[in-house]
Structure formats: structure tokens, C-alpha cells
C-alpha positions as CSV (number, residue, x, y, z in Angstrom):
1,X,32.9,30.9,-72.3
2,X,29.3,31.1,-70.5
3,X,26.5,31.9,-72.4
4,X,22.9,32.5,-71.0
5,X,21.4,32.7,-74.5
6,X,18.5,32.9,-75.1
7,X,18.3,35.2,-72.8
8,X,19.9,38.9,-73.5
9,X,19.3,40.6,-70.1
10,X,18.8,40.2,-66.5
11,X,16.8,41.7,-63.7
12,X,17.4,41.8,-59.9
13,X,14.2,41.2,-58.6
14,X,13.9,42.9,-54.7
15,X,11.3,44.4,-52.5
16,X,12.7,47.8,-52.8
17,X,12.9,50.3,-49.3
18,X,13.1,54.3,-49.2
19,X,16.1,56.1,-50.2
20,X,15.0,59.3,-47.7
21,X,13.1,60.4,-44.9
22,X,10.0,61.5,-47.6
23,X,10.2,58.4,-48.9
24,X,9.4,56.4,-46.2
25,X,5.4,56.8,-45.9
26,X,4.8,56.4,-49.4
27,X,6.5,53.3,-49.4
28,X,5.6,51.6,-46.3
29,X,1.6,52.5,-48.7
30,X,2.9,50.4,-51.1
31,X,4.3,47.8,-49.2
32,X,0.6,47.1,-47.5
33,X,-1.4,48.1,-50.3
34,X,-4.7,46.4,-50.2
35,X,-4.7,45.7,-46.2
36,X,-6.5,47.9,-44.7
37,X,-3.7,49.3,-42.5
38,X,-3.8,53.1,-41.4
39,X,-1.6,55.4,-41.7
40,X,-1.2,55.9,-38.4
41,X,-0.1,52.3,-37.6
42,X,2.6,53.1,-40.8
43,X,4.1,55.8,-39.2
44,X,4.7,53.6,-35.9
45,X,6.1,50.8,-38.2
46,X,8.3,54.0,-39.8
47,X,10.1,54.8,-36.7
48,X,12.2,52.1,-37.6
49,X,13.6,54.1,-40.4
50,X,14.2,57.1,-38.8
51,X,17.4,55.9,-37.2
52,X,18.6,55.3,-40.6
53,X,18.1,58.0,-42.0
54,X,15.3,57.1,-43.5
55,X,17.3,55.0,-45.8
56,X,16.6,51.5,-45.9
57,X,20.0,49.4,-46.6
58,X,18.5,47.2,-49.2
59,X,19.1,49.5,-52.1
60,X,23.4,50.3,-51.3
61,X,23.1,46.0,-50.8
62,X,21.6,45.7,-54.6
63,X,23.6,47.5,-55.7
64,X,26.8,46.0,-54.8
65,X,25.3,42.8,-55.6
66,X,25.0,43.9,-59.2
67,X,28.5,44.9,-59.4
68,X,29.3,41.4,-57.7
69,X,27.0,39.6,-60.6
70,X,28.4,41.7,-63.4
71,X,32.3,40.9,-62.1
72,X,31.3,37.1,-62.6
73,X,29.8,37.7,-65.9
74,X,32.4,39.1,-67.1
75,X,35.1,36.5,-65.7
76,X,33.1,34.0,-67.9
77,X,33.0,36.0,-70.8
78,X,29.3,36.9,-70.9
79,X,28.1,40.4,-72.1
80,X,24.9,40.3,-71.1
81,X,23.0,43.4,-70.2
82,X,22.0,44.1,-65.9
83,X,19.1,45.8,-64.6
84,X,16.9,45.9,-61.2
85,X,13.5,46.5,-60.3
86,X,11.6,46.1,-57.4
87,X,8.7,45.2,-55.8
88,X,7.6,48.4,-53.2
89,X,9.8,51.6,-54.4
90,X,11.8,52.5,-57.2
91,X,13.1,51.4,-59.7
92,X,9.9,49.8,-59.9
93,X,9.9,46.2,-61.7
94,X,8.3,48.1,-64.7
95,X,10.7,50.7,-64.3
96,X,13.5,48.0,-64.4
97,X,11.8,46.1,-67.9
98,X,11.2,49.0,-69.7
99,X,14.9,50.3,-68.9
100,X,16.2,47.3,-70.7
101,X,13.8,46.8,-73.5
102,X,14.4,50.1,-74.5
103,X,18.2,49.3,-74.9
104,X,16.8,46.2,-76.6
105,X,16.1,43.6,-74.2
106,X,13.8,41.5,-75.4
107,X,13.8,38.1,-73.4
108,X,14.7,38.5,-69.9
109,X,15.7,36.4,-67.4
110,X,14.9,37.6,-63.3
111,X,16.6,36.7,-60.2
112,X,14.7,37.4,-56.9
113,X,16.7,38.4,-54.0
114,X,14.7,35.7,-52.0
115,X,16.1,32.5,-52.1
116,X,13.2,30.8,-50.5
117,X,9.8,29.5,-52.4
118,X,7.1,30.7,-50.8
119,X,4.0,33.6,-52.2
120,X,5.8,36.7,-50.8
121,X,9.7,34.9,-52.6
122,X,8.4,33.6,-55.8
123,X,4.9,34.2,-56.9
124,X,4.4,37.3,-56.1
125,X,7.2,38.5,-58.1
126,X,6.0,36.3,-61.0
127,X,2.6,38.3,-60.2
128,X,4.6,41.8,-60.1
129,X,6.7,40.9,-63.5
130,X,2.8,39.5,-65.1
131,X,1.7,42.9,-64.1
132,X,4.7,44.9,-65.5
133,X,4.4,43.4,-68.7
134,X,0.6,44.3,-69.4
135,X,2.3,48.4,-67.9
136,X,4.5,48.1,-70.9
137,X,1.9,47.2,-73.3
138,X,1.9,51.2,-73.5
139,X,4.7,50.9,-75.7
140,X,5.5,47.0,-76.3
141,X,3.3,45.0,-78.1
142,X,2.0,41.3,-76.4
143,X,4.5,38.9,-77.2
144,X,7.5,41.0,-77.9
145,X,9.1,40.9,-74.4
146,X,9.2,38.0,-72.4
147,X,10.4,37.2,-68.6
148,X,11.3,34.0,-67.0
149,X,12.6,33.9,-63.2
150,X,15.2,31.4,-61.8
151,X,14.3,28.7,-59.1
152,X,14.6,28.9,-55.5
153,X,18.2,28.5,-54.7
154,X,18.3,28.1,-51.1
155,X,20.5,24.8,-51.6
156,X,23.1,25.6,-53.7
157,X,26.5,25.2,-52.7
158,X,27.2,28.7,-52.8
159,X,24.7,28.9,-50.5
160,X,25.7,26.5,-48.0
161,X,29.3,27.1,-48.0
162,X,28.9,31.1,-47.4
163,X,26.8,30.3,-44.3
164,X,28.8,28.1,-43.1
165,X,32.4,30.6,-43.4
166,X,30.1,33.5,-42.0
167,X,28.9,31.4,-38.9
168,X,32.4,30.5,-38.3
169,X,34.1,34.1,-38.3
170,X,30.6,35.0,-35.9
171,X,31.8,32.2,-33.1
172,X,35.1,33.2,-34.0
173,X,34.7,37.0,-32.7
174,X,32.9,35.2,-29.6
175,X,35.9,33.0,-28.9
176,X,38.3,36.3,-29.2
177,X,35.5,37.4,-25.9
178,X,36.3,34.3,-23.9
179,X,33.3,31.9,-25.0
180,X,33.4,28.4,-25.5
181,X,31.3,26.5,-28.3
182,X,29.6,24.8,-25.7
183,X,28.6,28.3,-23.9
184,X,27.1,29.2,-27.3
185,X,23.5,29.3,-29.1
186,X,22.9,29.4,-32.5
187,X,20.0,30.7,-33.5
188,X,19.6,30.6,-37.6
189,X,16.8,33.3,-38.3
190,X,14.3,33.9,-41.3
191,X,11.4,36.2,-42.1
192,X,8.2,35.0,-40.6
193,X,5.2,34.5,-42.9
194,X,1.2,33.8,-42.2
195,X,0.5,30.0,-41.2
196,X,-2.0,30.3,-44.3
197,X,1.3,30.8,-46.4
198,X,3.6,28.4,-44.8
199,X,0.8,26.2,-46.0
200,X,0.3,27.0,-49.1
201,X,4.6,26.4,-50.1
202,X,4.2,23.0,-50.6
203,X,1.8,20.9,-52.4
204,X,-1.4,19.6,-50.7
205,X,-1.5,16.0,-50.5
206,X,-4.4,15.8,-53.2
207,X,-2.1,17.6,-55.4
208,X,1.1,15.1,-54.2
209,X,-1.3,11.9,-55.1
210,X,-1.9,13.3,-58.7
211,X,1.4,14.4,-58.9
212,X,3.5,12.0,-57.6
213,X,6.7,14.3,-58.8
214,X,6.1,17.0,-56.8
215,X,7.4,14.7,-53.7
216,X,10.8,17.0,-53.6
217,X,8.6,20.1,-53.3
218,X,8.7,21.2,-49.5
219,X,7.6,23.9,-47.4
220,X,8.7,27.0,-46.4
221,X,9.7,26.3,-43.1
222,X,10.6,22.9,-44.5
223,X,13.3,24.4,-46.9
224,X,15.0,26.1,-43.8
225,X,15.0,23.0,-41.8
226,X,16.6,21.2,-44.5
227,X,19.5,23.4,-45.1
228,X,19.7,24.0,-41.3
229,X,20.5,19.9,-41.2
230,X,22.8,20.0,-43.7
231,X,24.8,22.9,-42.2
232,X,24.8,21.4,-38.7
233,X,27.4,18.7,-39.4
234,X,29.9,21.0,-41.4
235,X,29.3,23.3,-38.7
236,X,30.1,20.8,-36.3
237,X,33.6,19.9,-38.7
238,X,34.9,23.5,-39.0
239,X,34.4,24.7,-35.2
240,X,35.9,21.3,-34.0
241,X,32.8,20.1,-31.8
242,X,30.6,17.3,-31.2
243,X,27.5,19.2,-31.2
244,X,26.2,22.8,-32.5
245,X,23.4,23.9,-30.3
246,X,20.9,25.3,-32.7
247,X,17.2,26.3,-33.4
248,X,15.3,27.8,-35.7
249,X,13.9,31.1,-34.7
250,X,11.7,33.9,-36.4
251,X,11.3,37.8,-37.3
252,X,9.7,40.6,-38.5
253,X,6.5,39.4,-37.9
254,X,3.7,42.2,-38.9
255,X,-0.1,42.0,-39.6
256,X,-3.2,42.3,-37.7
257,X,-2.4,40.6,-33.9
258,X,-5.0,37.9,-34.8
259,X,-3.4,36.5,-37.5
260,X,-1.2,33.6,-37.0
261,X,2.4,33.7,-38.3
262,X,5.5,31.3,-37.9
263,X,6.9,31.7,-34.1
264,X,9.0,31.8,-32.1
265,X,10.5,35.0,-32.7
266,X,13.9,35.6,-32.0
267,X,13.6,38.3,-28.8
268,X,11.3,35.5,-27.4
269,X,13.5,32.7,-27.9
270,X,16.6,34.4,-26.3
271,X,14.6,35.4,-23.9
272,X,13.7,31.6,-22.9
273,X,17.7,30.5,-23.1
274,X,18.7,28.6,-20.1
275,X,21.6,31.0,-18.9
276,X,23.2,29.0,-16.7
277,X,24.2,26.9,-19.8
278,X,24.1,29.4,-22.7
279,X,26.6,32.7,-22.5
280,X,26.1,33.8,-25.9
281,X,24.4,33.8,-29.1
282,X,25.6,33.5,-32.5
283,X,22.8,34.9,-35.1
284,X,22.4,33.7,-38.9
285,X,20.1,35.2,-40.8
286,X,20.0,32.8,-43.2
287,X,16.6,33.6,-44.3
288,X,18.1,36.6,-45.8
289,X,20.5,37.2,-48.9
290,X,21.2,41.2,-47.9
291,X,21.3,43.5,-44.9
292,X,17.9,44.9,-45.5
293,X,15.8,46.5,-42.6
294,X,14.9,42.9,-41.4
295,X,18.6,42.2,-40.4
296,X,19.8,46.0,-39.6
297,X,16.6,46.9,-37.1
298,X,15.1,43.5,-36.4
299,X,18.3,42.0,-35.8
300,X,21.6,44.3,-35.0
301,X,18.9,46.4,-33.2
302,X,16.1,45.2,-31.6
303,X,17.3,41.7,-30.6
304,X,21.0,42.6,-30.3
305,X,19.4,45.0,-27.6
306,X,17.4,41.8,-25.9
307,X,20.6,40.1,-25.8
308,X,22.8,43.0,-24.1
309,X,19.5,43.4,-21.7
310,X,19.9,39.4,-20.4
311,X,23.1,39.6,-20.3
312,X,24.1,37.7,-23.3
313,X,27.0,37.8,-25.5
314,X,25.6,38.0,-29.1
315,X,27.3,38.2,-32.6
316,X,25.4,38.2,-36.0
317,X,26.7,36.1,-38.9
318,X,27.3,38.5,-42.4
319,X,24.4,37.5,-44.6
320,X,26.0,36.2,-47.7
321,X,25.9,38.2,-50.9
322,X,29.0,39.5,-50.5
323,X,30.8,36.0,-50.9
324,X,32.1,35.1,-54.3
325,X,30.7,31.5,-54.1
326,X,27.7,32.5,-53.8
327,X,27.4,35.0,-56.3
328,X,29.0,32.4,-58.3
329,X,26.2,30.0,-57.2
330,X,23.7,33.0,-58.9
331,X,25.3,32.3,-62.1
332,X,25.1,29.1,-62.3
333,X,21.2,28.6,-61.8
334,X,20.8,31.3,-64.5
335,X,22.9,29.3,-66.5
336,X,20.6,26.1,-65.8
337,X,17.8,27.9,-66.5
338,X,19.1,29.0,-70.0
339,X,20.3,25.4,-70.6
340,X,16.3,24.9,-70.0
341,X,15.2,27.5,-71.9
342,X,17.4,26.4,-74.9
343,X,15.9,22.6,-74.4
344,X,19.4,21.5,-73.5
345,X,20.1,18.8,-70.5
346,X,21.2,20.6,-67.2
347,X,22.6,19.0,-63.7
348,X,20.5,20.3,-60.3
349,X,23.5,20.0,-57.7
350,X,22.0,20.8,-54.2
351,X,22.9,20.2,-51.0
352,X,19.8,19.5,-49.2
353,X,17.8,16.5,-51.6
354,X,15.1,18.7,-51.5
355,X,13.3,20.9,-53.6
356,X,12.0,22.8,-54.7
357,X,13.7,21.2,-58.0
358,X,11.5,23.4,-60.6
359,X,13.5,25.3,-63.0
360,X,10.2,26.1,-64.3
361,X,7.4,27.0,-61.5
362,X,4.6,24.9,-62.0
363,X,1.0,26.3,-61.4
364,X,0.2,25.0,-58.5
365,X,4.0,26.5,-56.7
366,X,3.7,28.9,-54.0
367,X,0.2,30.0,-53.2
368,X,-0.7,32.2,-50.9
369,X,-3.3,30.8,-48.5
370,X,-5.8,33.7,-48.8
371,X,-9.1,33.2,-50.3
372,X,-8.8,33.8,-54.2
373,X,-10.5,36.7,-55.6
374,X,-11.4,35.1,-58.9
375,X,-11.8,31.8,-60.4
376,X,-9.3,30.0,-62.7
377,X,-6.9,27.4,-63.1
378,X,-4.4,29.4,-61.3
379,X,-5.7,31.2,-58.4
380,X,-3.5,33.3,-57.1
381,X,-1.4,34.9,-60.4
382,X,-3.5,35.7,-63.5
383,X,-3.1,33.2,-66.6
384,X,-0.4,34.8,-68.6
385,X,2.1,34.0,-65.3
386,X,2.2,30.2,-65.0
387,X,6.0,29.8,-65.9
388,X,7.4,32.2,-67.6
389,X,5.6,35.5,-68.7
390,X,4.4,36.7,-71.7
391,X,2.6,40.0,-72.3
């Protein structure tokens, strides 16, 4: 029997999307609170959602997720309470914590839908649960609740081996078309993020000389690369070829044109295939746990209409919370950091060798780049979020 004491509930930690066409604006508000964009630029960026619905597929996606995650739990006996709050529209992440303290939750452990360390995958949700917890003080005194979030789990082997099935079945449905390996590009995708952010994902090296066992903690970009050369030779096994033709590509980029984020993006990088060589593409979003508006408009839209426009044969990879490995995977880092929590020894198995290895997130993990607005020991959450939060 699992147990995940001391913990007696769990959040899903997302970034939320509209459930409606009057939903959309208000959100897309939230989503850039504090930047200074118009409105006017938000109803451009909403267009997007209009040929949904208005309906972003993130919130269907969380939900099945949950019932995934609760069909584990219960396959290894453990009653423990689910809830879900988000970042950008409801069920906000206060909405979510008061939802199960009120049913009596009063140590809570969080899983983020990223499985990345960066600011926007893990520190800015500690910020948003730090944030949440002072809400609550409406009702729940400081101290009485208390939230602590799961690592990065990029390299678990639930992880890996879901990518690696759903890249098969995608050159798979190529090969039914009458493309060869050889005649294929894979281009594994991820959400772009400022330079200043990529930067700030890994420990400076005055921080890596004081802290010589940070040395595991890597970069954004850095975590990708990693996983991408661990899938490349498994890749190369199940498809029966010498060599995968892959690169790393980028979307979603937004912000002001001035700012510099992670390139290339994807559009431009099939745009630059050599197609004399490369027939089709095979696209893995393996920056990306869900079909959210990333995948369903930057992806099976916008450059699944590049690709048709050059010519291209194209098939996107299933992101990979549907697979039962890796919602196994889930469970088991919530399960380390419970053996953490109750001081017990734990095994990191990873596929990578990299990091980040934190079950705890130190203070200096995932900043942000931007100039801090206030002084401190921790610059970019306030004090009460180094590790685990405490109202």
C-alpha cells in the first residue's frame, strides 16, 4: 500500500485558459498582468481562441489528468483527497486550497503541470501558492495550512518512455503515407521563454563555486537537451535506424518584439528544411504535458499549416498525460517527496544524470532574470516561499 503521509491532499497546479468566448479577455488580463500590454494587442492574441470556441483545451486535459492520477491512487491503495487550481482563470489556486481545507486539508502537496524548472514552471507557482496562502488568512490562521510542490520531473522514466511510444506511433502514421526515416525530421518542441529567464534556470557560477552541489542543476534549455540525448538512441532502437534527424525548435513566443526569447521557432525552422532531403516532419512537443493552446493553435494549426504550405508531410507526436507510465511516474515523485517530508531515505531514478535533483527548491532555483522589485535574501518570491509554504 502507498502512502503519501504527511501529506492529506493534492493540488494540480496549471495556468488555467477560458472555458467561453466571455472568458477570453478577462483572462488573457490576467495572464499579462503587470505588462503593460493593451487591450487591443489582447484581442489580436484572442483570435486564437475564437476557433475554439473560445475554449482553451487545457481545462477538458486537467481534468482527465485528475481522473488518470486518482485511478493510480487508488490502484495503490491511497485515499488521499484531489483538487486543482490555477494560475490565470478559475479555479483559481486559492480557489483550489480553500476547496480542500475546507474539507479538511491541512498539509498539501502540489504538482505543477510543467515539468520543466524554470520561473514561469516552478517559482512562480511557489509565488502563486505563497500568495494564496496569505488570501486564505481570511479564514485560516498562519501556520495552519501548509503547501509543498514536487520537483521538476522532466527525467523520469515515465517521462521518457511516453515520448518515446508517442514519437514512434507519429513516424508510424508517416510510414502508412510512404515516408522513409531517412526522409523524416524530428523536430522536439517547447515553450519559448525570455533569454533573461533561460539564464536565470541554472545557478550562476558564483553561486556553483559556493555551492559546489548545485553542479546537477541545469538550465532550461539545458534540461531539454538532455532528455532530447537520452531519447535519441532509444529512438534510434525502436524505429530500427542508424540515425534520428533531430533539433530542437521553439513556440509561442509573445512579448514586446524587442525582447529576446529562445529561437528558432518552429514555422522558421521548417521553413529552412533542406527539401530535397527532408519529406516530412514528425513534431514532439515534449515541452508540454497537455494539449493546451500552445500545442492545439501553435502547433496542429499554425505550423501544421507551414508545413502543408512547403509541401511537407507533418505529424504531431500525442503529448503524454494520457500514458499510464507517466501518470505512474506522477506518483512516484509525490511519493519521494513524502518520503522527504517524513525524513525517510528516498532513490532519484532519472534518465538524464541531470538535475534538477531538488526535492526541496532551494532559494536560489529558478529566478526570473528581471530586475527585483525589493530587496531580500530571495529576490524574486517573498520569504515565507523558500521551500515549502507556510502562511
Amino acid at each position: 500500500m502507498s502512502s503519501l503521509a504527511p501529506y492529506d491532499a493534492i493540488m494540480l497546479l496549471s495556468y488555467g485558459g477560458p472555458n467561453g468566448p466571455e472568458d477570453v479577455l478577462p483572462f488573457m488580463r490576467n495572464a499579462t498582468r503587470g505588462r503593460g500590454v493593451p487591450d487591443e494587442r489582447l484581442l489580436q492574441v484572442s483570435e486564437h481562441y475564437k476557433l475554439f470556441g473560445g475554449v482553451s483545451p487545457i481545462n477538458e486535459c486537467n481534468r482527465r489528468l485528475l481522473g488518470h492520477l486518482r485511478r493510480e491512487l487508488d490502484q495503490r491503495g491511497c485515499d488521499i483527497a484531489l483538487g486543482w487550481g490555477n494560475r490565470n482563470w478559475h479555479p483559481f489556486v486559492s480557489e483550489g486550497l480553500r476547496e480542500l481545507a475546507d474539507a479538511g486539508a491541512r498539509r498539501i502537496l502540489a504538482l505543477p503541470t510543467s515539468a520543466y524548472a524554470s520561473y514561469s514552471g516552478c517559482r512562480q507557482y511557489r509565488e502563486d501558492i505563497a500568495a494564496a496562502l496569505v488570501e486564505l488568512e481570511d479564514t485560516y490562521a498562519p501556520g495552519v495550512l501548509t503547501v509543498d510542490k514536487v520537483r521538476p520531473y522532466y527525467n523520469t522514466d515515465g517521462m521518457f518512455n511516453a515520448q518515446v511510444r508517442s514519437i514512434q506511433v507519429a513516424y508510424a502514421k508517416l510510414a502508412e503515407q510512404g515516408f522513409k526515416p531517412q526522409q523524416i525530421k524530428l523536430l522536439y518542441v517547447t515553450h519559448s521563454i525570455p533569454l533573461a529567464m533561460e539564464a536565470g534556470s541554472a545557478p550562476s557560477a558564483e553561486e556553483l563555486e559556493r555551492f559546489p552541489r548545485l553542479a546537477n542543476e541545469i538550465s532550461y534549455v539545458a534540461q531539454h537537451q538532455a532528455l532530447i540525448e537520452a531519447l535519441q538512441p532509444a529512438l534510434e532502437w525502436a524505429l530500427g535506424v542508424k540515425q534520428v534527424n533531430a533539433d530542437l525548435a521553439y513556440c509561442s513566443r509573445s512579448g514586446p518584439p524587442h525582447a529576446k526569447w529562445l529561437e528558432s521557432d518552429i514555422n522558421d525552422v521548417l521553413a529552412q528544411l533542406d527539401r530535397d532531403q527532408i519529406q516530412a516532419v514528425v513534431v514532439a512537443p515534449i515541452g508540454f504535458i497537455t494539449d493546451h493552446m500552445e500545442v492545439v493553435y501553435d502547433l496542429d494549426t499554425e505550423a501544421a499549416q507551414t508545413a502543408a504550405e512547403l509541401g511537407l508531410g507533418y505529424e504531431r507526436a500525442d503529448t503524454v498525460s494520457e500514458d499510464p507510465e507517466f501518470v505512474a511516474s506522477l506518483v512516484d515523485i509525490m511519493e519521494e517527496r513524502a518520503a522527504h517530508a517524513r525524513g525517510e531515505g528516498y532513490e532519484i531514478v532519472n534518465t538524464t544524470g541531470t538535475g534538477p535533483f531538488h526535492t526541496v527548491c532551494p532559494p536560489q532555483c529558478c529566478r526570473s532574470g528581471a530586475t527585483p522589485a525589493r530587496p531580500g535574501p530571495d529576490r524574486f518570491a517573498p520569504a515565507s516561499a523558500f521551500n515549502s509554504f507556510r502562511s
